[in-house]
C-alpha positions in Angstrom: 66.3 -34.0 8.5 65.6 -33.3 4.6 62.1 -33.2 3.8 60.8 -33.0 0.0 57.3 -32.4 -1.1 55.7 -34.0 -3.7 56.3 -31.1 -6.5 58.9 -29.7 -8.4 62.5 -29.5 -7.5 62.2 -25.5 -7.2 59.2 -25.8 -5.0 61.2 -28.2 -2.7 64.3 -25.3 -2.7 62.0 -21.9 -2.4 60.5 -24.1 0.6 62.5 -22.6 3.5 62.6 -18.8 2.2 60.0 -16.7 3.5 57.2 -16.4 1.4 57.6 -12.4 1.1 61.4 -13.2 -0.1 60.6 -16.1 -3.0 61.8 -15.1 -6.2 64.0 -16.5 -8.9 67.3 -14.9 -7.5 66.4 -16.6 -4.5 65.9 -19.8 -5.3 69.4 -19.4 -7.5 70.8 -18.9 -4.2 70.1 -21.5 -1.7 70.5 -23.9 -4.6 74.3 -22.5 -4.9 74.9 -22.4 -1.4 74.1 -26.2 -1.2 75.6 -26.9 -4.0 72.6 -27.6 -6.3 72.7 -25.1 -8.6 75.3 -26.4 -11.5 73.3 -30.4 -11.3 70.3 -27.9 -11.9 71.8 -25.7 -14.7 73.1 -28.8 -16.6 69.9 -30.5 -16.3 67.3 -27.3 -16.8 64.4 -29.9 -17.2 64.7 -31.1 -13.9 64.5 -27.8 -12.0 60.8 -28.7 -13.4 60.4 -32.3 -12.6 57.9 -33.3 -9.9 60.0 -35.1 -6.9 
């Protein structure tokens, strides 16, 4: 099941990390391994955007 909270779109990837292990690099990460990370790149003002 996906689940998205009601805030931005890096908020809704850092969810499932561990607290202690949220960072940028991170966040870069899980975005690349589900294949988030170039829609993200190409549209930096969404990485911001509330869901």
């Amino acid at each position: 099941m996906i689940r998205l909270s009601d805030d931005s779109v890096t908020a809704n990837i850092a969810f499932g990390i561990p607290v202690e292990l949220r960072d940028q690099p991170a966040v870069e990460h899980v975005a690349q391994v589900v294949n988030l990370h170039d829609f993200v790149v190409q549209e930096c003002d969404v990485i911001k955007a509330v869901m």
